[in-house]
N, C-alpha and C positions, 0 to 999 in steps of 0.2 A: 431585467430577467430574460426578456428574449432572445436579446444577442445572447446571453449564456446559453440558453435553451439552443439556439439554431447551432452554435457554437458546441456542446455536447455532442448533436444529432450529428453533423459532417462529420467529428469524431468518430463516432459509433458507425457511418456509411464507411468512409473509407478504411476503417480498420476491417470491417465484414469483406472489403472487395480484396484489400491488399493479404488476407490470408490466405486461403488457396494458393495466390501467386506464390509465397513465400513458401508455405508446402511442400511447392513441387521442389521451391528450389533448398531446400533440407533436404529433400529425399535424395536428388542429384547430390548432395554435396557430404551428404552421408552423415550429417547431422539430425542423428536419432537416435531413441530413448532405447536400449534393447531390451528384451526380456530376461530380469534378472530375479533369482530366487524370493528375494526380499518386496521385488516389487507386486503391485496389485493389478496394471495392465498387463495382458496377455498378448499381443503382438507389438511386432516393432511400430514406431510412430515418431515421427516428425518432431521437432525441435521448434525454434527459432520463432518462436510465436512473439517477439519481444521487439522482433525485427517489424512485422507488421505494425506494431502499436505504435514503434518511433517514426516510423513513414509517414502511418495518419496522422501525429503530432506536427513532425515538421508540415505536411502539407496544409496541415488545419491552420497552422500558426503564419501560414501566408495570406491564408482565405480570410482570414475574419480578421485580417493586423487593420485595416479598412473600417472597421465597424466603429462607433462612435464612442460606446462606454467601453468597450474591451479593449480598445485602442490605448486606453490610458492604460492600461496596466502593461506595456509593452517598454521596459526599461532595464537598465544597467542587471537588476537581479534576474527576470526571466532569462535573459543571454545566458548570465550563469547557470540557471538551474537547465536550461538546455544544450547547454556544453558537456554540465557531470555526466547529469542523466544520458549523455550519447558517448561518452567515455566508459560508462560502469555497462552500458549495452553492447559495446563493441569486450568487455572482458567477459561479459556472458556468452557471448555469442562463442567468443572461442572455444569458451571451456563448453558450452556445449557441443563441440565438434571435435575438441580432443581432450575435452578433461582436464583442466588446470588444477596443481595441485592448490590444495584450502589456502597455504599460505602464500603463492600468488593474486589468488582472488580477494583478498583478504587487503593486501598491499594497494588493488586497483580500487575498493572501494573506499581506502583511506587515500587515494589519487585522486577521485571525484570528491569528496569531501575535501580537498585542498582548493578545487578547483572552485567549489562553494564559497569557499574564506578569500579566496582572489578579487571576487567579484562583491564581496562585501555580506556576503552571506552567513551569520555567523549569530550564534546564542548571546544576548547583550544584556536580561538582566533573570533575575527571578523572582515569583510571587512568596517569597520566604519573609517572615516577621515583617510585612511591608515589602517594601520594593528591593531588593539586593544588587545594585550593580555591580556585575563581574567582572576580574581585572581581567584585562584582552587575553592573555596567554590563558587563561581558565576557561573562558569562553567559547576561545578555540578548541581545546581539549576535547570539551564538553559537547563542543558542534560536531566532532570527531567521531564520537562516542554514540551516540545520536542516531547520525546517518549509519554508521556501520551496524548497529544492533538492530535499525529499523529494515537497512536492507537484507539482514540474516532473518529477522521472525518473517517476514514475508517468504523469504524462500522455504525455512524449514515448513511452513503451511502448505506447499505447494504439492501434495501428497495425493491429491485426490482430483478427479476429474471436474474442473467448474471451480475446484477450493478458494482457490488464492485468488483468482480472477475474480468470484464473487464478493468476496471479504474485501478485498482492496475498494472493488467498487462498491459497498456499504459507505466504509473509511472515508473513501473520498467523498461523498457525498454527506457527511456530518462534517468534515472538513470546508465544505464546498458552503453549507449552511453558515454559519460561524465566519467566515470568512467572507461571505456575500454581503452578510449583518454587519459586518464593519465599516465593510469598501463601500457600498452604495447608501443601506442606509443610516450610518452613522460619518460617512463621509472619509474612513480612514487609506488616502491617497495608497498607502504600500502593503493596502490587503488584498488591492486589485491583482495581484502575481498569483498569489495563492489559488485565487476566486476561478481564473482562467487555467492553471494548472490541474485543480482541482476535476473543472469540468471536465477539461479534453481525457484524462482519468476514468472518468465515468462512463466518456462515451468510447474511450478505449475497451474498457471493461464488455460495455453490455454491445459491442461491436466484434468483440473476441469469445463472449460464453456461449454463440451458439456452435462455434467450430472445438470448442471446448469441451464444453458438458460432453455429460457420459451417453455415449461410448466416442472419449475422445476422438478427432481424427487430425488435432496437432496441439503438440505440449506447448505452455510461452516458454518453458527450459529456465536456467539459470538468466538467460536474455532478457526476460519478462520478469521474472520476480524481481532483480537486479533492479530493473528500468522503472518496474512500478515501485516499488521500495524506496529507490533515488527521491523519487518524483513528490511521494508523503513526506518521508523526510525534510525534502528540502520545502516544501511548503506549510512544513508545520513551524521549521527554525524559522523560515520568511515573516509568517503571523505571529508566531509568541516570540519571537524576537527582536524582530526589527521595529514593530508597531512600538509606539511613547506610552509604556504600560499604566502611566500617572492619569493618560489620558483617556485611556480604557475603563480604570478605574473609576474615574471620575464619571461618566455616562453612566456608570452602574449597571453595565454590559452582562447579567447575569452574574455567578460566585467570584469572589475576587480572585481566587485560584484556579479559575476556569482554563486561563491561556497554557497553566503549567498539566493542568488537566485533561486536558482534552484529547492530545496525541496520546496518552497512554489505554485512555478509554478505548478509542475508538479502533487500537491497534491491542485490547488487549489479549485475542484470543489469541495472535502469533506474538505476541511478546510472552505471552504464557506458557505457550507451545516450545518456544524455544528456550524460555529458561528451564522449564521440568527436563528436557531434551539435555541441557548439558549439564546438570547437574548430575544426572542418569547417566550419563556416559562417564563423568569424572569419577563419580563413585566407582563405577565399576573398572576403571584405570585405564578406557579408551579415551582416544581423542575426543572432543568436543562435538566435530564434524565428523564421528565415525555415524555412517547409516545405520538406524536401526527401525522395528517395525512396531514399536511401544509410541507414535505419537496418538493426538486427540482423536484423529481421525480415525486409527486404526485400535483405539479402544472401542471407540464408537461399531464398527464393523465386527467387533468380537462379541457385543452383544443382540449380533444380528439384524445389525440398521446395513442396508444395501450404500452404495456406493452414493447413490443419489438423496436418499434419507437424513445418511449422515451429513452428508456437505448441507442440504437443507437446515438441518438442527445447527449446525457451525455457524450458519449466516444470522439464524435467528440469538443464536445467542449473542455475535456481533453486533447487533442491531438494537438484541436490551443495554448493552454497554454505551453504545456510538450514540444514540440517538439521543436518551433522557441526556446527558452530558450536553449534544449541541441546544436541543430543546429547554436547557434552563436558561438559555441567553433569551428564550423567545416566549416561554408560559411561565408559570408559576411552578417551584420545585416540585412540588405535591403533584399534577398533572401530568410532569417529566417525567418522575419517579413511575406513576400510574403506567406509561405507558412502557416503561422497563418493565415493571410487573407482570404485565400483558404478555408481551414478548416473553417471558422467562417460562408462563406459564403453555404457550404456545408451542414452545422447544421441548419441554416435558413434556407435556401432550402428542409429541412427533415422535419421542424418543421407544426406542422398544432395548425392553432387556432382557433378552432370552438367553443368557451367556452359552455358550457352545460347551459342554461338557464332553471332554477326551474319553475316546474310550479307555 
C-alpha cells in the first residue's frame, strides 16, 4: 500500500506544479472556455487542464516503473490503456481550441477504444445466470460501448467548478479499493493495471481540484473529462474483464455480481446525468449533445445550493453509491449498506431547497 500511496502523492505533486504551466499555455494558445449565455462562469478561463494530468501520468509512470510491487503491474495492457488515454486527450485537447463537431469526437473515442481491443483489452465474460462467455465480436462491441458512454457521463458532469474532478476522484478511489483487494491481497496478477491506474487518477484529481474549485482559474475542458473518462473505463473493462471471474467467485470476493456492479455504482451519478440528458434532448427533437441548462447540477443551483454546496452534495451522493458497492468486498453487506445510509443522509442534510420563484 505504500508504493500505491507514494505513487498517488507524485501524482497529485506534479499535476499541482504542471498546471499553472499549462494555463499559461491555453491562455497563449487561446484555448478557453468563453462566457456563454447558457454557462454559470463568468469570465473567460483556460482549458486544457487534461493536458496537465497526462504529463503527471506519463512522468509518474517513469518514477515509480522502479518500485517493487507497482512494478508488476507494468505490462502489455497498461501500454495500452496509456496509448487510448493519450489519443482520446490529444482529441480533447483539440476540440477544446476549436470545437470539434460531436461526430468527430465521437469517432476519436471509438479510436481509443480500438486501441484498447489492440492491446487485448476487451469485456471477456459476464456475471449473468453464472458465468457467460461472450463470443469475441460481442465483446468488443460491448468494450466499445463501454468506454464511449463512460467517457460522455464524465464529460456531461463536467458542469460545475470541482464537479467531475471530484467525482472521478471518488470513482477512482472505490475502483482503486476493489482492485487493490484483488491484486495484492488475493493475489490477482492482472488487477495490478487497474490498482496503479486507479491511483495516479486520484492523485491526478486531488492534484488538479485546487486549481479547479470555485472560483475556477482553469477548466480540464473536453481534454480531462476525455483522459479521466478513458482512464475508468479502461480500468474497469481491465478488472471485470480480464480477471478468471471462476476465480473470483471462488474466494468469495464479496456479491457474485460485484465485478458487473461496481463501474455502474461508482459512476452512477454521470451515468445518470447523461442519460436523463439525452433522453431530454431526444424528446424534445434536439440532438443528444445539444447544451442545455436542465442537468443535476443545475437543478441543484435552482433550488438555491451555491456553486460549491451543490458539487459538495454531488460528491456525497457519489460516495453513498461508490463506496457501500467497493465496501461489500471488505465488511459485511449490512455495514456497507449502513454506511450509504449515512452518506445519503449527509447529502440531504447539505441540500437546501428554496426553489427561486419568478416573478
Amino acid at each position: 500500500m505504500r508504493e500505491y500511496f507514494l505513487t498517488l502523492l507524485i501524482a497529485a505533486v506534479l499535476t499541482y506544479m504542471f498546471t499553472p504551466l499549462v494555463r499559461s499555455l491555453a491562455l497563449r494558445s487561446s484555448a478557453v472556455a468563453s462566457v456563454r449565455e447558457r454557462d454559470i462562469h463568468t469570465q473567460v478561463t483556460p482549458r486544457w487542464g487534461g493536458v496537465a494530468m497526462w504529463l503527471a501520468m506519463g512522468a509518474t509512470l517513469v518514477m515509480v516503473s522502479s518500485l517493487n510491487l507497482v512494478g508488476k503491474a507494468y505490462s502489455q495492457e497498461l501500454l495500452g490503456i496509456f496509448l487510448a488515454a493519450s489519443f482520446v486527450l490529444l482529441i480533447g485537447a483539440l476540440d477544446d481550441r476549436y470545437e470539434l463537431d460531436a461526430v468527430v469526437k465521437l469517432a476519436g473515442q471509438g479510436l481509443a477504444a480500438a486501441i484498447l481491443l489492440i492491446f487485448g483489452i476487451q469485456i471477456l465474460w459476464l456475471p449473468i445466470d453464472g458465468i457467460i462467455v461472450l463470443p469475441t465480436n460481442i465483446g468488443q462491441l460491448l468494450t466499445v460501448v463501454v468506454v464511449v458512454v463512460i467517457i460522455n457521463a464524465v464529460n456531461f458532469i463536467d458542469g460545475l467548478d470541482g464537479l467531475a474532478t471530484g467525482i472521478v476522484g471518488i470513482s477512482a478511489a472505490a475502483f482503486f479499493g476493489f482492485s487493490y483487494l484483488l491484486a495484492v491481497e488475493n493475489g490477482f496478477s492482472r488487477a495490478g493495471a487497474p490498482s496503479l491506474v486507479t491511483a495516479i487518477v486520484i492523485g491526478c484529481c486531488l492534484g488538479f481540484l485546487p486549481h479547479n474549485a470555485h472560483p475556477a482559474k482553469i477548466f480540464m475542458g473536453d481534454s480531462g473529462s476525455m483522459f479521466l473518462g478513458l482512464l475508468l473505463a479502461a480500468s474497469a473493462i481491465t478488472l471485470m474483464g480480464q480477471i478468471d471471474a471462476n476465480a473470483v467467485f471462488a474466494e468469495k470476493i464479496g456479491p457474485a455480481a460485484l465485478p458487473l456492479l461496481l463501474p455502474f455504482a461508482v459512476l452512477a451519478i454521470p451515468l445518470l446525468d447523461l442519460a436523463l440528458a439525452v433522453l431530454r434532448r431526444v424528446r424534445s427533437g434536439r440532438s443528444p449533445f445539444a447544451p442545455d441548462q436542465e442537468h443535476l447540477h443545475h437543478k441543484l443551483m435552482a433550488w438555491g445550493n451555491s456553486q460549491q454546496r451543490s458539487a459538495v452534495i454531488l460528491y456525497l451522493v457519489t460516495a453513498m453509491l461508490a463506496l457501500p458497492a467497493m465496501l461489500s468486498a471488505f465488511i459485511p453487506l449490512w455495514a456497507a449498506l449502513l454506511v450509504g445510509v449515512l452518506l445519503l443522509l449527509s447529502a440531504v442534510l447539505t441540500t437546501k431547497r428554496e426553489k427561486k420563484v419568478k416573478a
